[in-house]
C-alpha positions in Angstrom: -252.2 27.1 -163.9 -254.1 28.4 -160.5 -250.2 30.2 -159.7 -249.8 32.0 -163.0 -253.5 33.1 -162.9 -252.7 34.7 -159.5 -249.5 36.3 -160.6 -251.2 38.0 -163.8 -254.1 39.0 -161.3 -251.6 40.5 -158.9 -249.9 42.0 -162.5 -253.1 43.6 -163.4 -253.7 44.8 -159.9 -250.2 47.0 -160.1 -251.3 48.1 -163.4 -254.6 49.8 -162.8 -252.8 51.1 -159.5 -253.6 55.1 -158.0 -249.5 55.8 -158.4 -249.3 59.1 -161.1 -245.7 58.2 -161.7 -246.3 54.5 -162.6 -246.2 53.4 -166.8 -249.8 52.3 -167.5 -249.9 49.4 -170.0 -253.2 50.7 -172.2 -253.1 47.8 -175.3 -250.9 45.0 -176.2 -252.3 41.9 -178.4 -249.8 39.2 -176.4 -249.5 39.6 -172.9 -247.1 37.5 -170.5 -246.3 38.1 -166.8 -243.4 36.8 -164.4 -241.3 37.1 -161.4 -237.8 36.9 -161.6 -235.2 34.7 -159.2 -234.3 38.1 -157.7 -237.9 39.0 -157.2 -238.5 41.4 -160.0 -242.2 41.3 -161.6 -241.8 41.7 -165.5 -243.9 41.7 -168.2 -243.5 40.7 -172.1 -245.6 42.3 -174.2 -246.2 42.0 -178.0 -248.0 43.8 -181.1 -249.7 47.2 -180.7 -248.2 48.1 -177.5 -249.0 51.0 -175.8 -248.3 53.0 -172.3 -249.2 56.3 -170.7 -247.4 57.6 -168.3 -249.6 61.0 -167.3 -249.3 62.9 -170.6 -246.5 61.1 -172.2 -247.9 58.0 -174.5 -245.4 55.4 -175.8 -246.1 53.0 -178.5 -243.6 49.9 -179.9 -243.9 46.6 -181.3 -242.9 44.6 -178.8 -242.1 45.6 -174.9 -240.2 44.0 -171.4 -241.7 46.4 -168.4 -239.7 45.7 -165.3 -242.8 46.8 -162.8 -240.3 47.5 -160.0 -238.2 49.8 -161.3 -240.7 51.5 -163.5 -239.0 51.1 -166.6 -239.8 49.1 -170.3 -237.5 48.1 -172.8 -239.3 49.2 -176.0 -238.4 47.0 -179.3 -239.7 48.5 -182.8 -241.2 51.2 -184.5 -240.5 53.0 -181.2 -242.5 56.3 -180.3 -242.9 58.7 -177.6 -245.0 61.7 -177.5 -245.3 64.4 -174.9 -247.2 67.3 -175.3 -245.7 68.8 -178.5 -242.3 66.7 -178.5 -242.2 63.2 -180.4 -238.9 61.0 -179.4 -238.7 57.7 -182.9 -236.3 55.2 -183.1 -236.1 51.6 -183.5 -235.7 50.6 -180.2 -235.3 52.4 -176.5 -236.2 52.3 -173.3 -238.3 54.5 -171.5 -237.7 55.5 -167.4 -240.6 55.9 -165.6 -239.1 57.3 -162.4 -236.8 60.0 -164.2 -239.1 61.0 -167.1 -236.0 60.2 -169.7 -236.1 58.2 -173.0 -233.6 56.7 -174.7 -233.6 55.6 -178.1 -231.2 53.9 -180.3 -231.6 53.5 -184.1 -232.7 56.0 -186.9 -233.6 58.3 -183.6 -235.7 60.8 -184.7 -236.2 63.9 -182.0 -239.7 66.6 -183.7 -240.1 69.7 -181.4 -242.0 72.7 -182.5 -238.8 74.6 -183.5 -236.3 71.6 -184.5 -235.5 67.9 -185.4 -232.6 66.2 -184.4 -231.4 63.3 -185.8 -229.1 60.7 -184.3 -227.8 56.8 -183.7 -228.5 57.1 -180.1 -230.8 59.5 -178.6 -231.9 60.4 -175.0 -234.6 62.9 -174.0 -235.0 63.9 -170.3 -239.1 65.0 -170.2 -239.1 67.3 -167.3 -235.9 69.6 -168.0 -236.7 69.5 -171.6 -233.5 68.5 -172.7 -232.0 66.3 -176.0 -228.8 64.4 -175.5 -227.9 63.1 -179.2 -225.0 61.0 -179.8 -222.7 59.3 -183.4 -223.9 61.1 -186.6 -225.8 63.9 -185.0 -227.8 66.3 -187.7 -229.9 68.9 -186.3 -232.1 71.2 -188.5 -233.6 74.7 -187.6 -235.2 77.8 -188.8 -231.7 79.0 -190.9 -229.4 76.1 -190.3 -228.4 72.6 -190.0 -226.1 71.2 -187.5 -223.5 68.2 -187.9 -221.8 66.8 -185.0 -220.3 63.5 -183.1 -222.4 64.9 -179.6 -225.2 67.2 -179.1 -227.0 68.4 -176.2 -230.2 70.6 -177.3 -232.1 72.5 -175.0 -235.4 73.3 -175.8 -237.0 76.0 -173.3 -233.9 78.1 -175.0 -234.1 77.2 -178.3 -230.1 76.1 -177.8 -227.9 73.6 -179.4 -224.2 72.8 -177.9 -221.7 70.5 -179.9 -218.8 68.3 -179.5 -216.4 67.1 -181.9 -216.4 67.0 -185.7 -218.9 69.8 -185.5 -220.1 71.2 -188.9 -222.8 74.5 -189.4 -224.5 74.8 -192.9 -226.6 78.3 -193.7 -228.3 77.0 -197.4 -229.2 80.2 -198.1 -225.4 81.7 -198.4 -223.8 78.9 -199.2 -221.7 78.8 -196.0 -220.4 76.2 -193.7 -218.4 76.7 -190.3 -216.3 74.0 -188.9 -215.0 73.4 -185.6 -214.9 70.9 -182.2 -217.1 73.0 -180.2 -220.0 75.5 -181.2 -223.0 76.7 -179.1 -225.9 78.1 -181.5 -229.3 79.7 -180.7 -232.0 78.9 -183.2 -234.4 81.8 -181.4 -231.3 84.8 -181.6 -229.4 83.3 -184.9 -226.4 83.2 -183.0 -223.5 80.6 -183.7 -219.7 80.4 -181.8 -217.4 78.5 -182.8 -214.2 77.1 -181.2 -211.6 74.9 -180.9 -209.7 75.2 -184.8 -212.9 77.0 -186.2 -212.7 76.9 -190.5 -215.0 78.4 -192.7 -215.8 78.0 -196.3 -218.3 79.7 -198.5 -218.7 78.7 -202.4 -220.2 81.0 -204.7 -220.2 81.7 -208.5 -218.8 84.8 -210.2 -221.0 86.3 -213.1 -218.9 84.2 -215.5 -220.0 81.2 -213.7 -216.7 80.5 -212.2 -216.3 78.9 -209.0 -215.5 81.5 -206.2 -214.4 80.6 -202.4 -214.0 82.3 -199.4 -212.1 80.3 -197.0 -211.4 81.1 -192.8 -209.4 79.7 -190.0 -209.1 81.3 -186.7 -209.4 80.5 -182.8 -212.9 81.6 -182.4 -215.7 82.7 -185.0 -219.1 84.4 -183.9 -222.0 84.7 -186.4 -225.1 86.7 -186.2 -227.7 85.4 -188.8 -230.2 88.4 -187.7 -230.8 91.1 -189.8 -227.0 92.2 -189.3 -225.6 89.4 -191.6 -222.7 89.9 -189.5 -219.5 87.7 -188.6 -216.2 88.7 -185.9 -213.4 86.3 -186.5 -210.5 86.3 -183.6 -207.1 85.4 -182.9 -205.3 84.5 -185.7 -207.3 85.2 -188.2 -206.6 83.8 -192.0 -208.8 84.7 -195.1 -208.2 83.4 -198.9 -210.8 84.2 -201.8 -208.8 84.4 -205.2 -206.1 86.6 -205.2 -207.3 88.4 -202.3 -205.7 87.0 -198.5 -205.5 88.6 -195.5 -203.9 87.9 -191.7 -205.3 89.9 -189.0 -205.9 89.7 -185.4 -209.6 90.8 -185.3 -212.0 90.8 -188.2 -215.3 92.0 -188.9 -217.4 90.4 -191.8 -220.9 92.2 -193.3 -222.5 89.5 -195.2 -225.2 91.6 -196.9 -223.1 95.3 -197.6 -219.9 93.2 -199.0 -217.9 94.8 -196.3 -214.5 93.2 -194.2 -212.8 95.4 -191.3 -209.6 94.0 -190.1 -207.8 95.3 -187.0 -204.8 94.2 -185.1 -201.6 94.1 -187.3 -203.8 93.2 -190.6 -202.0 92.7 -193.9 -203.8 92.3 -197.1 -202.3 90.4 -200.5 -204.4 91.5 -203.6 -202.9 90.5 -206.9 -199.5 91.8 -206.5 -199.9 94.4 -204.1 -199.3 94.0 -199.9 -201.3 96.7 -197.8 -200.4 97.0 -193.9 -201.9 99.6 -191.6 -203.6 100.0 -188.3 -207.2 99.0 -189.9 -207.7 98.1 -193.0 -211.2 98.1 -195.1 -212.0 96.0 -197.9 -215.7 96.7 -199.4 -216.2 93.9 -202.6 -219.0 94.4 -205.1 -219.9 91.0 -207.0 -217.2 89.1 -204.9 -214.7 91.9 -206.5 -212.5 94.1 -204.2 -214.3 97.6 -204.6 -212.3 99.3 -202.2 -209.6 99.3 -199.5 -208.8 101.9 -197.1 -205.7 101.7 -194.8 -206.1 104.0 -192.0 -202.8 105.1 -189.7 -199.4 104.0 -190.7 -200.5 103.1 -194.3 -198.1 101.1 -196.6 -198.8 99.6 -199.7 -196.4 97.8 -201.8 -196.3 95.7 -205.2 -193.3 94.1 -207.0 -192.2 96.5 -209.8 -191.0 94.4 -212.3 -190.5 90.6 -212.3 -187.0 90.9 -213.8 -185.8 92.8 -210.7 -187.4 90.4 -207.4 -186.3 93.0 -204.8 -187.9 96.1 -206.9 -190.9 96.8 -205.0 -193.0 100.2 -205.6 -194.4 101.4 -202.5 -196.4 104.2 -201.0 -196.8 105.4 -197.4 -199.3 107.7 -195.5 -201.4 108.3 -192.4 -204.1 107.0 -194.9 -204.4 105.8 -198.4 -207.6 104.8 -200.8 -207.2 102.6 -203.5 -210.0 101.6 -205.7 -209.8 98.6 -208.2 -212.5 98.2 -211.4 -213.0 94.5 -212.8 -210.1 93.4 -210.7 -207.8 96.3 -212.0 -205.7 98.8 -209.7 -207.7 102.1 -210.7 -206.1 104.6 -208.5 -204.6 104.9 -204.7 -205.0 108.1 -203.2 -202.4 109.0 -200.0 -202.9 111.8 -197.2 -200.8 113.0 -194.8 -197.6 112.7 -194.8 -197.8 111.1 -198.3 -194.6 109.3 -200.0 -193.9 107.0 -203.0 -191.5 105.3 -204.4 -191.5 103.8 -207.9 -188.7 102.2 -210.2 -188.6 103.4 -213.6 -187.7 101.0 -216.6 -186.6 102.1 -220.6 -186.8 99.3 -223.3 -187.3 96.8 -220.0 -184.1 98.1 -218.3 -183.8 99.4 -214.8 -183.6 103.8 -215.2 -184.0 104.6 -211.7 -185.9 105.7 -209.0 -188.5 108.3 -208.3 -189.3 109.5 -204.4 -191.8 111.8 -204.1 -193.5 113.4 -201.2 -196.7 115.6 -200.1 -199.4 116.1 -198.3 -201.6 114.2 -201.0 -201.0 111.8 -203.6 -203.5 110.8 -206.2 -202.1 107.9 -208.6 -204.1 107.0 -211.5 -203.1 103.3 -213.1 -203.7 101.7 -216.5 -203.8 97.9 -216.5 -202.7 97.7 -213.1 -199.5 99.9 -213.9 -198.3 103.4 -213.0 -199.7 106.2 -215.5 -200.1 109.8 -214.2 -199.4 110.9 -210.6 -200.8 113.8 -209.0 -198.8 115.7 -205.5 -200.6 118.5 -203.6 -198.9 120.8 -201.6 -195.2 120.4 -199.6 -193.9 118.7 -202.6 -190.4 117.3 -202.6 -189.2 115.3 -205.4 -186.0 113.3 -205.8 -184.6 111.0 -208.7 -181.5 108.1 -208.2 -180.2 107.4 -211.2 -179.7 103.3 -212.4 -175.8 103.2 -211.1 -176.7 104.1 -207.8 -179.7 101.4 -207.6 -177.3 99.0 -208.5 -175.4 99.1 -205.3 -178.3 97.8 -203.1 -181.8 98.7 -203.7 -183.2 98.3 -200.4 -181.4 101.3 -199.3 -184.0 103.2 -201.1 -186.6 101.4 -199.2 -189.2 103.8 -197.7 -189.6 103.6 -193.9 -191.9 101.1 -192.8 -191.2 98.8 -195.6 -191.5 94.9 -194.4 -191.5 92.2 -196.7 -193.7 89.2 -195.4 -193.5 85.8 -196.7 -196.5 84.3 -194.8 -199.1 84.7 -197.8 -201.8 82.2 -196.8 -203.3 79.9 -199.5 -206.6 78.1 -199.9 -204.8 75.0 -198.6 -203.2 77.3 -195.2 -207.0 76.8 -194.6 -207.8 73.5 -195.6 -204.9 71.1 -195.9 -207.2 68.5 -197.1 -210.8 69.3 -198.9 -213.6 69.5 -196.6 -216.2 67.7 -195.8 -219.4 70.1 -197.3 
């Protein structure tokens, strides 16, 4: 009896100690001391436990605090708090020497401008750092993360992710997938890498679903007052019957607007558009506008009973404007030339090449109706036996057929995880 009185003496004595960096037991209802066979001096504490280390306090249901390494193994309804940071979980430990806590559990990480969520958990004090770990889920100001690892750091306001990574914005209705992204909560700024998808579902006025859906190698979004994404490398874009490929493209969230440089395309409907840069501007998720600038093309099958009729129209730039999802007109400068296939009673009659410095077509129902040639007209008509030969002869210069039209599931072979 005399021997453990000693030992819980020679206990208390360490506790009340004049070290800053030692954990201070301040309340436990059971309280039980020993020494190890390798020397160690541990105690097991239980109900309303509590410790201070200088102004981080740690509460638990039950504790083991190994004195000589300055550590305790913490065991239910686990909390930390320092300063304006609180570290939950349902079990932990908590370092003494390194200022870290780890927590394991339903690990629950409050700062002033975030929680993170997390089976495992560690938070190191002094650099202000989170390491999160297996179901990760981080909420901010605009967003909320998903991820197999995160690392957060608070003095920046910074979030990196590993592996399954997923970024939600509620208020458009967008999420960004990846295996690597680094986001800042304080500028609104997210990058993603490594096979970066995105996928935004909205409603048209009818109520119909409509989906925007992206792949490329790397996708930056600024959530500022910009509303602004650039997509790189590879770039893939499906929303109804409008898809693109491009190299580089520029999204503007809030003005409905897509740029796409380097060797875009664009389907729409039945019509393919190539240029240097192309410009899409959509009003009510509609295409608006599109305006091909330098080495313009545009073509559209003619008829489906002829497969390798294909209207087209060429020039250093060309307009075309579209009304509830109609073709309403295309206008062509510089160097303007068309080509359209004629048809009588649903028969092949020909085709019409016509050239200018400006053409302004007018359609009706998506088809051909007036046409409109401003100065250095030339005109030339090839009658039906002719045609017949080999129609691609007739094929304006510049005229390239892809076959790569990307669909929904180009972008998401399998339905994704939202």
């Amino acid at each position: 009896m005399m021997k453990t009185l000693l030992i819980t003496l020679f206990l208390c004595g360490l506790l009340f100690g004049q070290k800053p960096d030692l954990i201070v037991l301040r309340n436990a209802d059971i309280f039980a001391g020993k020494r190890l066979e390798n020397g160690e001096d541990v105690r097991e504490l239980t109900g309303n436990v509590q410790f201070n280390q200088g102004t981080t306090r740690v509460w638990c249901d039950k504790a083991i605090q190994y004195l000589n390494r300055n550590e305790v193994e913490l065991i239910g309804s686990v909390k930390i708090i320092r300063d304006t940071v609180t570290l939950t979980a349902k079990k932990g430990r908590y370092f003494g020497n390194t200022k870290r806590a780890d927590g394991e559990g339903n690990v629950k990480l409050k700062t002033p401008h975030v929680i993170l969520y997390a089976d495992i958990g560690t938070y190191y004090m002094d650099e202000e750092r989170a390491f999160f770990q297996r179901n990760v889920r981080v909420i901010d100001s605009t967003t909320v993360i998903y991820a197999d690892q995160l690392t957060y750091f608070e003095k920046e306001r910074k979030s990196e992710a590993l592996l399954n990574v997923r970024i939600v914005n509620p208020d458009d209705n967008l999420t960004m997938f990846g295996n690597y992204l680094i986001h800042s909560d304080s500028t609104h700024y997210s990058k993603m890498t490594e096979s970066p998808r995105l996928i935004q579902i909205d409603t048209t006025e009818k109520g119909e679903i409509d989906t925007l859906a992206v792949k490329s190698m790397t996708m930056e979004s600024y959530d500022d007052s910009t509303k602004r994404m650039i997509v790189k490398d590879s770039v893939v874009i499906v929303r109804g019957e409008l898809s693109a490929r491009s190299g580089l493209v520029k999204f503007y969230r809030q003005e409905g607007k897509i740029d796409l440089f380097e060797k875009p395309i664009v389907w729409y409907q039945e019509n393919q558009v190539t240029g240097d840069s192309i410009f899409l501007v959509l009003d009510k998720n509609h295409l608006k506008t599109a305006s091909i600038k330098t080495r313009a093309f545009v073509l559209s099958q003619s008829d489906s009973a002829y497969p390798v009729r294909y209207n087209q129209l060429t020039g250093r730039s060309i307009l075309m404007t579209f009304k509830e999802n109609k073709l309403q007109q295309t206008f062509v400068q510089k160097n303007a030339i068309s080509l359209y296939f004629l048809y009588g009673d649903s028969a092949g009659n020909g085709v019409n090449k016509t050239s200018g410095d400006a053409i302004l077509m007018k359609f009706d129902s998506g088809k051909p109706e007036t046409i409109k040639i401003t100065a250095g007209i030339e005109g030339f008509y090839y009658p039906e036996n002719l045609l017949q030969k080999d129609e691609s002869l007739y094929n304006l210069d510049g005229f390239f057929l892809r076959t790569d039209r990307p669909k929904f599931k180009t972008v998401f072979p399998t339905k994704p995880k939202l």
